[in-house]
KESE-44098 format. One record per residue (C-alpha): residue in one letter; x, y, z. Coordinates in steps of 0.1 Angstrom, whole numbers, padded with zeros to 4 digits, always signed. Layout:
aXYZ;...
# end
This chain:
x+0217+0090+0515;x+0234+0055+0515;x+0260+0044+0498;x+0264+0044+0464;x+0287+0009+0466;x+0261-0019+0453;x+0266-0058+0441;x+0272-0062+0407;x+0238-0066+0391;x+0241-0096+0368;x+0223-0097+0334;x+0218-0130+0314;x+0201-0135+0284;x+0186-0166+0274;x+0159-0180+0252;x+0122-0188+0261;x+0094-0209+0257;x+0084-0186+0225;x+0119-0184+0209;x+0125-0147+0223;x+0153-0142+0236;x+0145-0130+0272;x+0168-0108+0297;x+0169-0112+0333;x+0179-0087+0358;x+0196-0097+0393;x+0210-0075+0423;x+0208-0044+0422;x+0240-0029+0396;x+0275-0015+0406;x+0297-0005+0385;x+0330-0025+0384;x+0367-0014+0388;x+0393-0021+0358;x+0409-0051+0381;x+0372-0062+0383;x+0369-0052+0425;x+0341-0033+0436;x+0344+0005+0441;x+0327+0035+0454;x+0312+0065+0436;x+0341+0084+0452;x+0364+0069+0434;x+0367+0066+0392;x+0346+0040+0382;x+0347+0030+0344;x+0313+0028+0332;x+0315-0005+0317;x+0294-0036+0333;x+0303-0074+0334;x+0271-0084+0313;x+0283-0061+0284;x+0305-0090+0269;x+0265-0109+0270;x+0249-0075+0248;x+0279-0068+0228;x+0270-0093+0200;x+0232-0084+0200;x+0244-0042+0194;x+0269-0054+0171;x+0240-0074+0149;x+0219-0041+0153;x+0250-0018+0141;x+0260-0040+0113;x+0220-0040+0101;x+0221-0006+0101;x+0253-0003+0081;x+0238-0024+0059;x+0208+0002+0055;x+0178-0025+0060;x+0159+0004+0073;x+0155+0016+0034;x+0135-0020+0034;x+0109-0010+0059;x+0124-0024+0085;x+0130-0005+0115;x+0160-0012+0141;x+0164-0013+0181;x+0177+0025+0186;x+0181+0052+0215;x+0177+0085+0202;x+0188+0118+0219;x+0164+0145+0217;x+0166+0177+0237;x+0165+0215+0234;x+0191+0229+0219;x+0215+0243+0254;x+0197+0213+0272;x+0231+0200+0278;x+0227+0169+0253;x+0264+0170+0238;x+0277+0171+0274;x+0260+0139+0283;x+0271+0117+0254;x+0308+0132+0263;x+0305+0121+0297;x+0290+0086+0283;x+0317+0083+0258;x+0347+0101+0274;x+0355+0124+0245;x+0347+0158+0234;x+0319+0169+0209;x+0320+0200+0192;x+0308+0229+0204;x+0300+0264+0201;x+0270+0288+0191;x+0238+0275+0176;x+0233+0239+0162;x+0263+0220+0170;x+0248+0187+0157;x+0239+0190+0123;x+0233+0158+0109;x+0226+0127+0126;x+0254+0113+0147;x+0253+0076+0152;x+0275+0071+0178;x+0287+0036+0186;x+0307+0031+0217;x+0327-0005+0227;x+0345-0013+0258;x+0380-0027+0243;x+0405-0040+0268;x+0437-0019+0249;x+0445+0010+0265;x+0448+0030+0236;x+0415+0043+0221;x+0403+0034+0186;x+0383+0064+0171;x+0368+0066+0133;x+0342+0082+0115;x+0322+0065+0091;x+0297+0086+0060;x+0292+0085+0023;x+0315+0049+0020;x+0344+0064+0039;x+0364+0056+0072;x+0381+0083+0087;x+0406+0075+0115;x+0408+0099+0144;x+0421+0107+0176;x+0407+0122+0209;x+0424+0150+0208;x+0407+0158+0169;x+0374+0140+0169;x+0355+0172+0171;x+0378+0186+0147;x+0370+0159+0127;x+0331+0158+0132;x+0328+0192+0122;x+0350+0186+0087;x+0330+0153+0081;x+0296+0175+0090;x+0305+0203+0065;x+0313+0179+0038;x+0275+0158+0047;x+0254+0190+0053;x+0281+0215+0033;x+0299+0243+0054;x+0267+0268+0060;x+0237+0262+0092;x+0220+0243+0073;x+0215+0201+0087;x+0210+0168+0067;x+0192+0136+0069;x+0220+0121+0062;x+0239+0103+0090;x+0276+0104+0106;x+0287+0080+0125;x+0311+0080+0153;x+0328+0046+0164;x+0349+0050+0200;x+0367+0018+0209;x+0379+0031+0243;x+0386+0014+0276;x+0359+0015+0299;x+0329+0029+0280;x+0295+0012+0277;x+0289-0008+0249;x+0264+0013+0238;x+0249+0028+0199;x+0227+0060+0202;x+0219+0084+0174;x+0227+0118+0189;x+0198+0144+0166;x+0201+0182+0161;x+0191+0202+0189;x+0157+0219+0190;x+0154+0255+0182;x+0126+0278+0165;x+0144+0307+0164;x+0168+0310+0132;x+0199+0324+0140;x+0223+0343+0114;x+0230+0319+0082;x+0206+0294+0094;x+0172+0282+0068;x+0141+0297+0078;x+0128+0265+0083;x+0153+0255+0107;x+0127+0241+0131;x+0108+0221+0106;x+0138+0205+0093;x+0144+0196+0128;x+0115+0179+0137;x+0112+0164+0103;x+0147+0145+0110;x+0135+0138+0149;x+0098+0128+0143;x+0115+0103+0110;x+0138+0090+0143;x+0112+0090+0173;x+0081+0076+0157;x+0090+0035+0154;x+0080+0017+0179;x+0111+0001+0180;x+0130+0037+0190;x+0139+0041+0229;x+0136+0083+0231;x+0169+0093+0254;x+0153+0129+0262;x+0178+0155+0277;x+0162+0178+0295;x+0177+0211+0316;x+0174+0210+0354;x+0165+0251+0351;x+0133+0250+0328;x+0099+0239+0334;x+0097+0202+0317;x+0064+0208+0304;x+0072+0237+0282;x+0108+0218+0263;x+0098+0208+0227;x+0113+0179+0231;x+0093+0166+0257;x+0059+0181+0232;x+0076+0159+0202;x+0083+0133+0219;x+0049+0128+0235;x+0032+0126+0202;x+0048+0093+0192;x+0050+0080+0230;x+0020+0094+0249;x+0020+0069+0280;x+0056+0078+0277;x+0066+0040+0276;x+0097+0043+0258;x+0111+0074+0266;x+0139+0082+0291;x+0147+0114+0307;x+0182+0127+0314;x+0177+0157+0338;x+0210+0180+0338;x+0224+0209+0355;x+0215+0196+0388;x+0238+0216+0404;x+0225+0252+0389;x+0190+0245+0395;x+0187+0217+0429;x+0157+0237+0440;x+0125+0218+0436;x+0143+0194+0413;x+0133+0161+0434;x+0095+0170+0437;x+0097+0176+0393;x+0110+0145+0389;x+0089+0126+0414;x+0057+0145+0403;x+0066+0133+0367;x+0035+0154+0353;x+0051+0151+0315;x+0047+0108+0321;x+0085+0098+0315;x+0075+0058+0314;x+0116+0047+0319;x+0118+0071+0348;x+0145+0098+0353;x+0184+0101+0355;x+0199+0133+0373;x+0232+0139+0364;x+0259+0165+0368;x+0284+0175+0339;x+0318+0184+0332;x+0326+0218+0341;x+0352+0238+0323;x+0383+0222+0324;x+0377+0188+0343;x+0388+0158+0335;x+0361+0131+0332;x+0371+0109+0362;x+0368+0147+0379;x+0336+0155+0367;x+0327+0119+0382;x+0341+0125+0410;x+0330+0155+0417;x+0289+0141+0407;x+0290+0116+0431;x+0301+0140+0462;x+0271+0165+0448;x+0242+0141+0455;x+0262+0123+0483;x+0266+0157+0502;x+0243+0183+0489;x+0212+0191+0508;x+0186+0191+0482;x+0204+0170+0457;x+0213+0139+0488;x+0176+0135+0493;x+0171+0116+0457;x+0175+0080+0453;x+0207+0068+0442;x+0190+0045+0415;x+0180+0078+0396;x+0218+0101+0401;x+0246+0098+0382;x+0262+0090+0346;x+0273+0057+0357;x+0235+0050+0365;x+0227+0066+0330;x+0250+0041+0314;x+0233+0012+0335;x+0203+0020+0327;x+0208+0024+0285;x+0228-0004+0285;x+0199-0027+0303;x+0175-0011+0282;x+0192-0018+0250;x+0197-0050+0258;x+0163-0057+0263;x+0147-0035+0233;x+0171-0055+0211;x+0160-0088+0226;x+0126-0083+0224;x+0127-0071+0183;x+0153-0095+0171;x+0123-0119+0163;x+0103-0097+0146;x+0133-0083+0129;x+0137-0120+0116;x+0108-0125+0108;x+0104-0091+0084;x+0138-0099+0069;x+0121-0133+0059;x+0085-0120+0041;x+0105-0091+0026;x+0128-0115+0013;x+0105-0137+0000;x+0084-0117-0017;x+0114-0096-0032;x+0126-0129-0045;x+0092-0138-0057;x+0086-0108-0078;x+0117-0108-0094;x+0111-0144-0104;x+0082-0133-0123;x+0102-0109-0148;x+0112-0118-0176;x+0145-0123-0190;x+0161-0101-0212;x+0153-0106-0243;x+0186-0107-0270;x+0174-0115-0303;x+0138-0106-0329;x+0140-0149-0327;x+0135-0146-0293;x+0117-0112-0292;x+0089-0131-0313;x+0091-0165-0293;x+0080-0143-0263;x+0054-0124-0281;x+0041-0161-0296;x+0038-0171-0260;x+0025-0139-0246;x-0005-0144-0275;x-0012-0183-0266;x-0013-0173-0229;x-0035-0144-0237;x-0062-0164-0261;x-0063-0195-0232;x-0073-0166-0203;x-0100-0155-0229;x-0114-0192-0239;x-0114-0197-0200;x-0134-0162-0194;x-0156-0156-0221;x-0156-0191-0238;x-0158-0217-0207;x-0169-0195-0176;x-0138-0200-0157;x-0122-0172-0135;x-0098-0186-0117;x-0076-0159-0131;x-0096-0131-0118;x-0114-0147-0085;x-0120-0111-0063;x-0126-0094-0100;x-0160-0098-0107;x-0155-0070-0141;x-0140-0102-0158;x-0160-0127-0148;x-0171-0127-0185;x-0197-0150-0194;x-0217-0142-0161;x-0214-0105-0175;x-0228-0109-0208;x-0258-0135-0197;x-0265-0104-0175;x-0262-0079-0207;x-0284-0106-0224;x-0308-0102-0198;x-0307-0062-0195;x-0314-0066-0234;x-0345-0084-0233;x-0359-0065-0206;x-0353-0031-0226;x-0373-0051-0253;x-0403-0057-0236;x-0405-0017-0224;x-0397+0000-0255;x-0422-0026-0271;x-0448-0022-0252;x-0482-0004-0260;x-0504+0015-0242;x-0529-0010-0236;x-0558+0004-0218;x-0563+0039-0241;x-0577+0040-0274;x-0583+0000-0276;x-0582-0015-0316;x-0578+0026-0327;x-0547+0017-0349;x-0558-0015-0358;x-0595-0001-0375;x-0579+0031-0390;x-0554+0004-0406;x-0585-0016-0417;x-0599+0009-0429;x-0569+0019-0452;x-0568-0012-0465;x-0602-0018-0480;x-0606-0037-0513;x-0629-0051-0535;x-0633-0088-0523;x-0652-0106-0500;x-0658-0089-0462;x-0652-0120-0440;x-0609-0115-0450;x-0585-0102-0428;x-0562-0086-0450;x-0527-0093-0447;x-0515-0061-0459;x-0529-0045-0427;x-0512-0069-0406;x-0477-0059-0419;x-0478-0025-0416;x-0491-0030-0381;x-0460-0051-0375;x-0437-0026-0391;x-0443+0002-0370;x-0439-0022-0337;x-0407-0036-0352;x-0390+0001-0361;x-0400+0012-0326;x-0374-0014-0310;x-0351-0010-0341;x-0325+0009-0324;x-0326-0014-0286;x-0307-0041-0306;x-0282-0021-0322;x-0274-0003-0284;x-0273-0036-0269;x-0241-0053-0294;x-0227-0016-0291;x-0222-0021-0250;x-0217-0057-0254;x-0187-0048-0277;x-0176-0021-0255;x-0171-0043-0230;x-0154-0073-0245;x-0128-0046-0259;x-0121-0037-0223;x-0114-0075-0213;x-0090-0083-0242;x-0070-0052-0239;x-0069-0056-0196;x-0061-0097-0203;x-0030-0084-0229;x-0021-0058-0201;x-0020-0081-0179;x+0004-0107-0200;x+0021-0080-0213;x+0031-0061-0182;x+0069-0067-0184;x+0070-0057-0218;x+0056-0021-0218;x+0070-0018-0257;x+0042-0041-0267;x+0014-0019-0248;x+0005+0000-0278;x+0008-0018-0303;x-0016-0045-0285;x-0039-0017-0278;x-0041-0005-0314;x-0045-0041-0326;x-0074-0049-0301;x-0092-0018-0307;x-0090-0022-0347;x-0102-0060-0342;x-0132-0050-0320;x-0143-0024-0340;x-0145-0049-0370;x-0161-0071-0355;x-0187-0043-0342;x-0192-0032-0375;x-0204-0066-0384;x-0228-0073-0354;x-0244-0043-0366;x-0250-0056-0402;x-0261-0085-0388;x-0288-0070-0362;x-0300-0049-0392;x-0306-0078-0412;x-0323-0095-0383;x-0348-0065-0378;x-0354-0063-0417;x-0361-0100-0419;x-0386-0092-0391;x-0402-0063-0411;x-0404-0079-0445;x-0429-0113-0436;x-0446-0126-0409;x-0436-0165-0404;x-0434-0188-0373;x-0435-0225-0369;x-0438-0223-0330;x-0470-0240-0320;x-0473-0209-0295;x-0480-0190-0318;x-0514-0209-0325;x-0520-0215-0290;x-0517-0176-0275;x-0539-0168-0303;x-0562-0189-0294;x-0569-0180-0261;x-0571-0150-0264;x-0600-0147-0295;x-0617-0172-0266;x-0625-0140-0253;x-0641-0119-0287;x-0680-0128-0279;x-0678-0118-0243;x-0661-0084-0257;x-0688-0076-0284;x-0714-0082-0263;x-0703-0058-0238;x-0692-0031-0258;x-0731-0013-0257;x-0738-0018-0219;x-0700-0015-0208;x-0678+0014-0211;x-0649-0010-0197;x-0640-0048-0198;x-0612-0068-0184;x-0590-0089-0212;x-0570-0110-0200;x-0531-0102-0212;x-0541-0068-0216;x-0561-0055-0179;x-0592-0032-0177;x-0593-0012-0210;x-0620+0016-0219;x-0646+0007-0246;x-0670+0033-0247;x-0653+0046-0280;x-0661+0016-0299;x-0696+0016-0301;x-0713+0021-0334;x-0682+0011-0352;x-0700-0029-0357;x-0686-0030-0392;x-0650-0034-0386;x-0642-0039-0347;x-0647-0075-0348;x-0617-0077-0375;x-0597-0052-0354;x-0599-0075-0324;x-0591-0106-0343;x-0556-0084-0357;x-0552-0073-0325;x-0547-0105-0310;x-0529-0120-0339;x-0502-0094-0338;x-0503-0100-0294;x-0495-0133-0300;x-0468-0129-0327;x-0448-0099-0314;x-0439-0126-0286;x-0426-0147-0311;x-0410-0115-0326;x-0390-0106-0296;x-0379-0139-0283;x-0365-0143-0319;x-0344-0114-0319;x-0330-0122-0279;x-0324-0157-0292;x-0306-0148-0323;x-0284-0118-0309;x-0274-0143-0280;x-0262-0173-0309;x-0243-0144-0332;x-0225-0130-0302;x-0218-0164-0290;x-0202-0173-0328;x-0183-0141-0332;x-0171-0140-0293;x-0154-0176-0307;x-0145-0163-0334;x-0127-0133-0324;x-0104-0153-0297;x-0101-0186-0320;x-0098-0170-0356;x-0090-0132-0358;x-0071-0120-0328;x-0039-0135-0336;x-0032-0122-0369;x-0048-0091-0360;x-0023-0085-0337;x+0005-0103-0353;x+0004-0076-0386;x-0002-0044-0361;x+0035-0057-0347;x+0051-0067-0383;x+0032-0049-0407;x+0041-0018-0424;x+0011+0004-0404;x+0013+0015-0370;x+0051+0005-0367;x+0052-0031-0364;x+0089-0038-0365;x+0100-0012-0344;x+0074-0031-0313;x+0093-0058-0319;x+0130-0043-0321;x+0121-0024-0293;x+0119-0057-0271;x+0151-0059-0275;x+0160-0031-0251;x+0146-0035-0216;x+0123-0004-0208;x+0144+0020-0181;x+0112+0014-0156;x+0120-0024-0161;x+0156-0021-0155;x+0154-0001-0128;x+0128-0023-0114;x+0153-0056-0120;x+0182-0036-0103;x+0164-0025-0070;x+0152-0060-0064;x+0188-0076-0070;x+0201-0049-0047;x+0170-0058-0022;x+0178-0091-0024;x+0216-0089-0019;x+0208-0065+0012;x+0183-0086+0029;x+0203-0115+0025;x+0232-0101+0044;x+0208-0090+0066;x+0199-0125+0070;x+0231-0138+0074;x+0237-0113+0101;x+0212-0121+0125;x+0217-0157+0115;x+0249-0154+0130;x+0239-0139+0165;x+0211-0164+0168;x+0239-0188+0165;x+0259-0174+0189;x+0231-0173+0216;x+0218-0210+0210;x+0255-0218+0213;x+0264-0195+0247;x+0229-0212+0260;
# end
């Protein structure tokens, strides 16, 4: 294998064309020595790079965003997250990485998500602290896992159990990689003593919440002596990142299992898209520049181990490669990130602009109410008065006057069919048995109009009811647009839903009461006289006793005869029966032509009422409808008003998560603000 010494691999990062801000990769990467000379493998090499002073402000954006908790906003951060088996060696890597020691022992050592944040500082003392539930704990690295464990029990409490809820670990050390992973719980299915039954749901529930944004780089430990296909990580980790794209695998204990470890790696049958890093951890007592030491001599000198390419060995190649990948993940969602902090903003700052403010006095409780009224009654001239939906475009249920000319329509057509006779059977049967009934003793040539009313009668109480059905649906439906249009205005004062409901529903069902009075008097008045002055009348008549000779004359050689306005009707039963069929033809035709008359009258005089008391309810009774449901002695009046006084909980807690939203994405704001500054300025 050749040497593991290689130019320093220089990594800018600049803006382009788009605004992105773009990362470009050089020579290949060595890592550099504390005096900044070149080194050897063989010798301890820090595992900090010269570009890291370029990334540090781009992770330090990232970190303080996720301080901040803009994840809780929807929008998801740049983040490499450790997954592995549990015994995959995951805690040994991140020691290695960070130079400090993790805690360890039997079963789940992680229990909570550990965000660990580490910072090349140039003092040579180390600066450790832990940060959970709005504390900073100071530590040392001689009792950080002391301290991890005490600061996991107090998260997760002192049992097996794990917690969504995160710890995290800042090292400030010399040397380190300016790196922020979140190191997860490791994988197990099998409970152990004092652990939930559920253990391996919780698990994946916390790694699957980490893993599945886009945004997430999957750091995927995975043990040299197992078969890759079968780890659960690799099986979770594949459901979110199938082409494995975004996933990197970190294959250890190399040195117990070097046998066919090239050819699994090479083969890559479990698609690990960011390619594999082979690494060798501390063993036992070592120090860390042992234990880096000693890795480099294993896959300089080993047989098996020499064969692999020095690009894929090594912690320090580890460290390269998150660092270059952080950079660039970061780089690449720093836009979008701006751009989500923006619409969230906006529209957080939008809705809370459109609550009202709290209201302090009845004076004022009222004033609102007033206004919440006139708003109210100008929506309801513009929907059911004018035809204007401007209010409701996509809503087509409150599109109101198209609605009821439709209604109108439905109504006349219900009219026709519930009015209609059976034209073609027993032809002028009603008519002579009425004649018939209403014999006298006067002149034969008469058409009596006694017989014409009760023939009129029964057609008018036939349709008696279609009228009445038609204002009860009509009325139905306006109740449903007033109470959604007071909803609507009403909708940041929940204290005035009921009352508004109440008064609406009282109003409407006055007002229904006197449609139907009104329809009742209109199909009365249509049952007491007959009486038009439309020249129709005359004229329909007329046309259609043009065609009485030709119908006589056909009755003894016919047995059927086509009318015109009524079809082919059967005649055979009116033979012999000269003495009155000529006058039941001639009433017949009379009542044809005035039941046309009839009906339009009724359609025309339901559609002017409903027109007047539509008006009439938005212009003359609504307001003081509603006005004594809130201040009169029924229903509780006073106590809708008083209660405007206090904002509802839902509103208040509604009020307080935007402001906190607001203050949140602003910092947020500000944040990134500042590293877009910073890399304008450095450019």
């Amino acid at each position: 294998m050749g040497s593991h010494g290689k130019q320093q691999q220089q990594i800018t990062h600049e803006v382009d064309e788009e605004g992105q801000i773009a990362i470009f990769h050089a020579q290949p990467l060595s890592v550099v020595a504390e005096e900044g000379e070149e080194t050897s493998y063989s010798v301890h090499p820090p595992l900090m790079f010269a570009f890291n002073e370029r990334i540090r402000p781009l992770l330090d954006a990232v970190d303080k965003l996720r301080h901040l908790k803009v994840a809780q906003e929807g929008i998801q951060l740049p983040t490499i997250v450790v997954v592995g088996d549990q015994s995959s060696g995951k805690s040994s890597v991140l020691e290695s990485l960070a130079g400090i020691s993790l805690p360890r022992g039997q079963g789940i050592c992680t229990r909570v998500p550990l965000i660990m944040r580490l910072q090349h500082h140039q003092n040579p003392e180390p600066e450790l602290h832990l940060e959970y539930q709005g504390k900073t704990v100071p530590t040392d690295e001689t009792q950080i896992a002391k301290a991890i464990v005490l600061a996991t029990d107090e998260i997760a409490g002192r049992g097996k159990g794990i917690s969504h809820t995160p710890l995290t670990l800042v090292v400030k050390k010399r040397g380190v990689p300016d790196l922020t992973m979140v190191d997860l719980p490791g994988i197990t299915r099998v409970p152990v003593h004092g652990q939930p039954e559920d253990i391996y749901e919780q698990i994946s529930g916390i790694i699957m919440e980490y893993i599945t944004p886009e945004e997430s780089i999957i750091l995927n430990v995975l043990s040299a002596t197992v078969d890759f296909p079968t780890c659960e990580s690799i099986r979770m980790s594949q459901r979110v990142d199938k082409n494995g794209e975004r996933t990197l695998a970190v294959v250890t204990k190399a040195d117990i299992a070097p046998e066919g470890l090239l050819e699994k790696v090479t083969a890559d049958d479990v698609n690990i898209g960011l390619g594999y890093v082979c690494v060798r951890n501390r063993i036992g007592d070592e120090s860390y520049e042992e234990a880096r030491v000693a890795e480099a001599s294993l896959f300089r000198n080993h047989p098996l181990l020499s064969r692999m390419d020095e690009s894929m060995v090594g912690i320090p190649v580890l460290a390269q490669k998150l660092v270059q990948i952080q950079g660039t993940i970061i780089s690449k969602c720093l836009p979008d990130i701006v751009r989500k902090i923006n619409d969230k903003l906006n529209s957080n700052v939008s809705e809370l602009s459109k609550m009202p403010q709290n209201v302090s006095s009845v004076a004022e409780a009222m004033t609102v109410f007033m206004r919440i009224i006139c708003l109210s009654k100008d929506c309801l001239r513009k929907i059911l008065l004018r035809g204007e939906f401007d209010e409701y475009p996509e809503d087509k249920t409150m599109h109101c006057t198209a609605r009821l000319f439709e209604k109108l329509n439905e109504f006349d057509d219900e009219l026709q069919k519930s009015a209609e006779n059976k034209l073609t059977e027993n032809f002028l049967v009603d008519e002579m048995k009425v004649l018939d009934e209403a014999k006298r003793i006067e002149l034969p040539n008469f058409l009596p109009h006694t017989a014409f009313l009760v023939i009129l009668q029964k057609k008018v109480d036939q349709i008696s009811n279609t009228p009445i059905d038609f204002m009860e649906k009509v009325w139905n439906y306006i109740e449903i647009v007033v109470t959604n249009v007071f909803t609507k205005h009403c909708e940041n004062y929940p204290q005035l839903h009921s009352a508004t409901r109440r008064a609406i529903h009282s109003l409407v069902a006055k007002m229904k009461a006197k449609s139907f009075d009104r329809v009742m008097e209109f199909v009365e008045m249509e049952k007491l006289t007959d009486y038009t002055c439309s020249p129709e009348y005359m004229s329909d008549w007329g046309k259609l006793m043009a065609q009485q000779k030709s119908f006589i004359e056909r009755i003894n050689n016919y047995y059927s005869i086509t009318i015109e306005g009524f079809g082919n009707i059967q005649i055979g039963h009116l033979r012999g029966l000269s003495n009155v069929r000529e006058q039941a033809f001639d009433m017949k035709m009379r009542i044809t032509a005035y039941w046309k008359v009839v009906l339009k009258r009724l359609v025309d005089n339901l559609a002017l009422h409903l027109q007047l008391h539509v008006r009439n309810l938005v212009d003359r009774h609504m307001e003081p409808e509603i006005v004594n449901e809130l201040m009169g002695s029924q229903g509780g009046g006073p106590g809708a008003i008083q209660r405007m006084l206090e904002e509802s909980p839902s509103t208040a807690k509604k009020r307080e998560r935007l402001n906190k939203s607001i203050k949140l994405l602003k910092d947020s704001k500000e944040v990134v603000a500042q590293i877009m500054d910073k890399i304008a300025f450095d450019n």
